[in-house]
N, C-alpha and C positions, 0 to 999 in steps of 0.2 A: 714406508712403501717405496720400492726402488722400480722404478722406472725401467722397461725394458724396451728394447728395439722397435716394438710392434706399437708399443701405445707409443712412444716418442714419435713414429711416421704418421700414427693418427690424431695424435695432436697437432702436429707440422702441417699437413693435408687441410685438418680444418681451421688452422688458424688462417692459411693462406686463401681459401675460400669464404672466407667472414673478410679478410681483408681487400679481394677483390668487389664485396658487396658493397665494403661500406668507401671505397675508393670510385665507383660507382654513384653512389648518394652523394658525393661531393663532386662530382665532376656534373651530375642532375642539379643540382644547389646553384653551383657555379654558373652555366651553361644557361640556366631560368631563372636567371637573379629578380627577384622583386620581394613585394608582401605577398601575392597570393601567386599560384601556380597557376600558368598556362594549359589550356588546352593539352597541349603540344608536350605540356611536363609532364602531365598526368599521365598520357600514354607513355610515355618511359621510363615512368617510374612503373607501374604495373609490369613492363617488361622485364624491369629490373627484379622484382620481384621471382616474377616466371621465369627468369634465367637463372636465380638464388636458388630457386626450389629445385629445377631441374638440374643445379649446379650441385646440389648436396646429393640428390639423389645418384649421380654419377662417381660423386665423390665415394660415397657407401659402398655403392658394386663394386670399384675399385677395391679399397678396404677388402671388404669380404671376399672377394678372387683372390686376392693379394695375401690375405691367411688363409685359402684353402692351398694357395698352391706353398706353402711352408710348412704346411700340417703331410 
């Protein structure tokens, strides 16, 4: 299978987006060091979540406008 232009940008797109997640998760890890989670962690990890979600789903639109407008 040879790889063309299009899946090579959206693989690159989502690798860089799984990698701001999980860059993310270690700076939450780091930042609320202990055995159980803070209050305070809790709510940023949930955001970090809702920022993931909303982060792929922008990432998609992108994507897809991005092949409409080469089509």
């Amino acid at each position: 299978m040879e790889i063309d232009a299009e899946l090579r940008r959206q693989i690159v797109v989502s690798l860089l987006a799984a990698a701001v997640f999980l860059a993310g998760l270690v700076a939450i890890g780091v930042t609320f060091d202990g055995s159980t989670l803070p209050e305070d962690g809790a709510v940023a990890l949930v955001g970090l979540l809702t920022g993931f979600v909303l982060l792929m789903a922008l990432v998609g639109l992108y994507l897809m406008r991005n092949e409409d407008a080469e089509a």
